[in-house]
LUMSEVO-188429 format. One record per residue (C-alpha): z, x, y; residue number from 0. Coordinates in pm, 1 decimal, decimal comma, padded with zeros to 6 digits. Example, Ala and Ser with C-alpha at 12.3 -4.5 7.8 and 13.67 -1.06 7.14 Angstrom:
2
ATOM|zz|xx|yy|num
ATOM|00780,0|01230,0|-00450,0|0
ATOM|00714,0|01367,0|-00106,0|1
// end
This chain:
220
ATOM|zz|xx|yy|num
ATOM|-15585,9|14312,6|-20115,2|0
ATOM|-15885,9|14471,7|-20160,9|1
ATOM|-15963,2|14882,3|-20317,9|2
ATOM|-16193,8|15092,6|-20213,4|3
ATOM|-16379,0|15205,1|-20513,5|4
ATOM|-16536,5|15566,5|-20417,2|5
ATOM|-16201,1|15696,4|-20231,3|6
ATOM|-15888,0|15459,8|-20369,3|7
ATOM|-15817,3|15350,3|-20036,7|8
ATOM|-15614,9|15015,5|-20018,8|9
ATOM|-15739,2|14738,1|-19749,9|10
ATOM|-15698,2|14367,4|-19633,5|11
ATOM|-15885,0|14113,5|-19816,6|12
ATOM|-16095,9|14055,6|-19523,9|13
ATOM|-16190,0|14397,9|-19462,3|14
ATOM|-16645,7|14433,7|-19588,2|15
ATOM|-16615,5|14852,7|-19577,6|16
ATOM|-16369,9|15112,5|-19601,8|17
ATOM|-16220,3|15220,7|-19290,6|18
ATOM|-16142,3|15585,2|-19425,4|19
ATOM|-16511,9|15700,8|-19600,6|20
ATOM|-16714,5|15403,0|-19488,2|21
ATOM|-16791,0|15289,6|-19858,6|22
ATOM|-16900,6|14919,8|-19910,8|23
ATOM|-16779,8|14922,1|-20256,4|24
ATOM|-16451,0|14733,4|-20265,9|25
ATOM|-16302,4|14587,6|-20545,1|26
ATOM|-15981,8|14330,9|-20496,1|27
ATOM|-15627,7|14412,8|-20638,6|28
ATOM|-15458,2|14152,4|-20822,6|29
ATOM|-15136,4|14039,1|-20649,1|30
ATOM|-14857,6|14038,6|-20908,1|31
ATOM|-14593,0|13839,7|-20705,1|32
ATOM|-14841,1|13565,0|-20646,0|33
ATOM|-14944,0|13552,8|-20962,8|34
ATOM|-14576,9|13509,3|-21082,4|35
ATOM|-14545,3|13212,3|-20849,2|36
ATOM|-14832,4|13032,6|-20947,2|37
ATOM|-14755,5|13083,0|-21304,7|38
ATOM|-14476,8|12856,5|-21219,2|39
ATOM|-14644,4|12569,1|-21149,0|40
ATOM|-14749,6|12413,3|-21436,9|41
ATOM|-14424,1|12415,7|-21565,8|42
ATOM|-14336,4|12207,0|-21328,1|43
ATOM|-14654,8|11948,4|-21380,5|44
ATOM|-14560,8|11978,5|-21736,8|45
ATOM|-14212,3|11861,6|-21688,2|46
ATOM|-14277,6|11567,5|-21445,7|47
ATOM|-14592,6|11460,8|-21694,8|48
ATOM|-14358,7|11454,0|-21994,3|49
ATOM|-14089,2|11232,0|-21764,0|50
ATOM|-14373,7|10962,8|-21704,3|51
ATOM|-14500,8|11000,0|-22083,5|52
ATOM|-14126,9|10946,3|-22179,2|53
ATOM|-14078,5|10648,1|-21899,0|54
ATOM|-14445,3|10473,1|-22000,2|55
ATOM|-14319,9|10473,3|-22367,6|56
ATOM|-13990,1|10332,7|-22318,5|57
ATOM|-14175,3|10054,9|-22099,7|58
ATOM|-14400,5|10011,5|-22359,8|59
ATOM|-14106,9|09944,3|-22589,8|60
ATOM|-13908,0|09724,9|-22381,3|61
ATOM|-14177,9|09524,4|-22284,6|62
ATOM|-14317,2|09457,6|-22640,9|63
ATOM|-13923,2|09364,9|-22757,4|64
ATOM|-13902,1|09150,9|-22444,8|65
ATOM|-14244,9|08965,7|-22554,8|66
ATOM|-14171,4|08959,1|-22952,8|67
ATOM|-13814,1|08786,6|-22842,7|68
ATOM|-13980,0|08522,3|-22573,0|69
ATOM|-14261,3|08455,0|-22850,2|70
ATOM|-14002,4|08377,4|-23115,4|71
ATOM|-13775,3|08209,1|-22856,9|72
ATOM|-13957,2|08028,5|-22675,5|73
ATOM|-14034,0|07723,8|-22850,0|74
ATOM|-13679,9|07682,4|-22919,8|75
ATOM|-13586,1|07674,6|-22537,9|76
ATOM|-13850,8|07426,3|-22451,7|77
ATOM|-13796,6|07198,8|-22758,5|78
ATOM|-13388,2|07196,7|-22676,2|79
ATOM|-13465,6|07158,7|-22319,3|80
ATOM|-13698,8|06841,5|-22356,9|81
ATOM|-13473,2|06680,1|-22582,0|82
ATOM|-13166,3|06700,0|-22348,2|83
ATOM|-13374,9|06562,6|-22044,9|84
ATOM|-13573,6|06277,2|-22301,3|85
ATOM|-13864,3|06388,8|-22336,2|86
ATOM|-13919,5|06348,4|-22665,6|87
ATOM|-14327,5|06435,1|-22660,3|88
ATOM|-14221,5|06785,4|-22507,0|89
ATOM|-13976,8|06825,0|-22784,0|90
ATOM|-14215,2|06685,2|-23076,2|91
ATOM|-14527,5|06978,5|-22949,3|92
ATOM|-14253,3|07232,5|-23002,6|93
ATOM|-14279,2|07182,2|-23444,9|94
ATOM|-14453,9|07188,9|-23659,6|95
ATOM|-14697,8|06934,4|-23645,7|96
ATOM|-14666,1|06850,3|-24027,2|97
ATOM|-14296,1|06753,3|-23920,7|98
ATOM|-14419,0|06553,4|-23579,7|99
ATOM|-14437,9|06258,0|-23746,7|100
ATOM|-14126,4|06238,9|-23949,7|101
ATOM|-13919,6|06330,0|-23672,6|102
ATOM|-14077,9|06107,1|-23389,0|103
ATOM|-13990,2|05809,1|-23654,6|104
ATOM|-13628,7|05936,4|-23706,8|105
ATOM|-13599,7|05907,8|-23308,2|106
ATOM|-13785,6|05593,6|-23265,7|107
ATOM|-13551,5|05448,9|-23496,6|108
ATOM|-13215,5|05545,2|-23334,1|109
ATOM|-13345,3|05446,4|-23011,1|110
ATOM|-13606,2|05161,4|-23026,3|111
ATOM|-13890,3|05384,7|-22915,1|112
ATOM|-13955,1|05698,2|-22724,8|113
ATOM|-13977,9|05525,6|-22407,4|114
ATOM|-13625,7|05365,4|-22484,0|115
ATOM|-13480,8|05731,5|-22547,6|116
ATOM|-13654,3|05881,2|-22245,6|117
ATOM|-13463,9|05615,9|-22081,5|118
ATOM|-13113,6|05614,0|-22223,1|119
ATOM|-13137,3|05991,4|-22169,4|120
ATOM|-13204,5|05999,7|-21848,7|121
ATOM|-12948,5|05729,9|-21737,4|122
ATOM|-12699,9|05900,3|-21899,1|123
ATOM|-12784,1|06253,9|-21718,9|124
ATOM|-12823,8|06038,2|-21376,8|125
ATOM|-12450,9|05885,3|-21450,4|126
ATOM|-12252,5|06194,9|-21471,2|127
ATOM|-12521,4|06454,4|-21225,9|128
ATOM|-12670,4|06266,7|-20961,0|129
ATOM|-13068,8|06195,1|-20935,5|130
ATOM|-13152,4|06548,2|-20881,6|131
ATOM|-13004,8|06767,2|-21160,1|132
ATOM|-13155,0|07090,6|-21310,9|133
ATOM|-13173,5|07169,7|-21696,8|134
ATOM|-13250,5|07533,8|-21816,7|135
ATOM|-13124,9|07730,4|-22135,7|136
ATOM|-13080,4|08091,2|-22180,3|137
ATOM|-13078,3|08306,6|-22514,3|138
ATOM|-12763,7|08471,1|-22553,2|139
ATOM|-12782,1|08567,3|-22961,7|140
ATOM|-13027,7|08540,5|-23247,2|141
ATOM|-13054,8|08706,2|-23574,6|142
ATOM|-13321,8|08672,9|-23854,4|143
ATOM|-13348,4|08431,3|-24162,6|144
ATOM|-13290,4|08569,2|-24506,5|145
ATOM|-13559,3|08607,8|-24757,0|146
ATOM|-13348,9|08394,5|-24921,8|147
ATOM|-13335,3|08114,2|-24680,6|148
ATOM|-13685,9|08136,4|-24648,3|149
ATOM|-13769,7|08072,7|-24994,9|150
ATOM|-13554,5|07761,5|-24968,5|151
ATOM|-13665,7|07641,5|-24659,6|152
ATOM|-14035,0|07658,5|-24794,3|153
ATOM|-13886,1|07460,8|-25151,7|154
ATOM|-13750,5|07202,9|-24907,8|155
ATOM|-14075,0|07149,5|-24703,5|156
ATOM|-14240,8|07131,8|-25038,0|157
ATOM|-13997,1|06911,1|-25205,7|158
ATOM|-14081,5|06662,3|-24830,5|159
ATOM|-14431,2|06688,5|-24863,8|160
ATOM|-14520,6|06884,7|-24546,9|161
ATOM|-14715,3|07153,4|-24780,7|162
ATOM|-14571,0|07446,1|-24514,8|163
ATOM|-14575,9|07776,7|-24606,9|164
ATOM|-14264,4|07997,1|-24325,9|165
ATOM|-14316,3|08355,4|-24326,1|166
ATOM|-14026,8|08453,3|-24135,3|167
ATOM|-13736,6|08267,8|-23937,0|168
ATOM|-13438,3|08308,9|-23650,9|169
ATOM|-13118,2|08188,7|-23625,6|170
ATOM|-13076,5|08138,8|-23210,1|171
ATOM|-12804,7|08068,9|-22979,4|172
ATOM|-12873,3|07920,0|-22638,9|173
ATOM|-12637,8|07872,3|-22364,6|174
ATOM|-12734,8|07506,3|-22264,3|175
ATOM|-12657,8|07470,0|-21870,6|176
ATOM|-12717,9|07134,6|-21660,6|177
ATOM|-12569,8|07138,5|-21294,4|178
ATOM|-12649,0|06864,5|-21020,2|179
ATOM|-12833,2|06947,1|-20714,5|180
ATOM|-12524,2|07024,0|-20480,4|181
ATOM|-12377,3|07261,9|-20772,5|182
ATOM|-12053,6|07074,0|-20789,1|183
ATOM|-12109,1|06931,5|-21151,7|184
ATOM|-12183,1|07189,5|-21427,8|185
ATOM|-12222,3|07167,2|-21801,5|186
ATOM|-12272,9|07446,4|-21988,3|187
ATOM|-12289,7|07411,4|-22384,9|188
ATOM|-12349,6|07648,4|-22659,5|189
ATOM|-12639,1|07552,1|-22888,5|190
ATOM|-12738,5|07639,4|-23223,4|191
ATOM|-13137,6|07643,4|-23313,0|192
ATOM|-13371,9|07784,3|-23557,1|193
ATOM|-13727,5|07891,7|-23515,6|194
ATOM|-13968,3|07941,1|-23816,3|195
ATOM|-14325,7|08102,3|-23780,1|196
ATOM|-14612,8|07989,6|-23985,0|197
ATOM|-14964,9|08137,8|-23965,1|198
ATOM|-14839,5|08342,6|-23685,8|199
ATOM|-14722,8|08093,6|-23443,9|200
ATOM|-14391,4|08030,2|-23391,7|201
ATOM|-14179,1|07687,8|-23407,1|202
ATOM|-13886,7|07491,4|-23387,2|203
ATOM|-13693,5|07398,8|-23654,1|204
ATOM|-13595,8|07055,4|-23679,9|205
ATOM|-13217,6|07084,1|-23733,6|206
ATOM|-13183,1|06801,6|-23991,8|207
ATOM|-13379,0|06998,2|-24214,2|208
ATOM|-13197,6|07361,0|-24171,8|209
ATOM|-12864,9|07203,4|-24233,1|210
ATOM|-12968,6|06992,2|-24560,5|211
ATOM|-13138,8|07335,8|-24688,2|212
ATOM|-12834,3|07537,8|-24546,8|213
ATOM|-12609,9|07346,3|-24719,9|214
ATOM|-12809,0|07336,4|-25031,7|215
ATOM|-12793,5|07684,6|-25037,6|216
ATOM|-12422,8|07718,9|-24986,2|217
ATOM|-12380,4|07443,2|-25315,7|218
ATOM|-12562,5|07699,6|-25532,2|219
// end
């Protein structure tokens, strides 16, 4: 509303002169109840901006857990899964490449060469899923390496000559699962792996060499 200034009277915000002394000098009357109202509002923007702070943050969080897992578990799952369907390169890229030779020999010599194993492998999976058969593997625990087990997993690599240095390791259990094509045959195996990081990548483990170091450990 508006005020007349020379005679007090009270008129509509449209209104250019008073209708009582004819005065042009109006002055406008602050509205209380509207201004009540509006002081509402930005609680309300406050609240919902706080709810999408809270919501972005806890995305934030879950997504960077979900990516520091998949980093550290990831070569674990492809390394497992190319050794059960032979292919023994895939597995071999998945560690450390100090190790790549060791461990290509170790195969080469159970198996005649890594054509040979891709072979037997696959026969075998053929023989008891069909032609078509699907091979995946799924995290379902992991926990971290001791100091400890560090330090003696780095005296072991030393003591083998592959001069590697692990700054941090995980102790992983997949679910293994290869079904056939029509979903009839189904084998699903629990798996124990490790993964090691070195220079900020992360790796398989070879097995052979957690379980010698494992059970040196245990000895002492």
């Amino acid at each position: 509303m508006r005020k007349c200034l020379k005679c007090g009277q009270e008129l509509p915000d449209v209104a250019m002169k008073c209708d009582v002394c004819g005065s042009d000098e109006l002055s406008f009357i602050e509205n209380t109840k509207n201004n009540k109202t509006t002081a509402k509002k930005p609680k309300s923007v406050i609240i919902i901006a706080a709810v999408i702070a809270v919501s972005v943050i806890l995305a934030i969080i879950f997504t960077y857990s979900y990516f520091k897992t998949s980093v550290q578990s990831e070569p674990v799952k492809n390394a497992v899964i190319a050794l059960t369907s032979g292919d023994l390169q895939g597995y071999l890229d998945e560690i450390p490449q100090k190790m790549q030779t060791d461990t290509e020999n170790y195969y080469v010599e159970q198996n005649g060469s890594i054509e040979a194993f891709k072979s037997q492998t696959e026969s075998a999976l053929e023989e008891n899923f069909g032609e078509n058969y699907s091979i995946d593997a799924k995290v379902i625990d992991s926990y971290d390496f001791s100091e400890d087990l560090i330090e003696s997993l780095n005296s072991a690599c030393k003591d083998k000559g592959y001069d590697l240095s692990f700054e941090s390791g995980k102790h992983i259990t997949l679910r293994l699962m290869v079904e056939s094509k029509d979903g009839k045959t189904k084998n699903y195996s629990a798996v124990e792996a490790f993964s090691v990081s070195t220079n900020g990548k992360w790796y398989y483990l070879p097995n052979e060499i957690f379980e010698e170091t494992n059970k040196e450990q245990t000895a002492n």
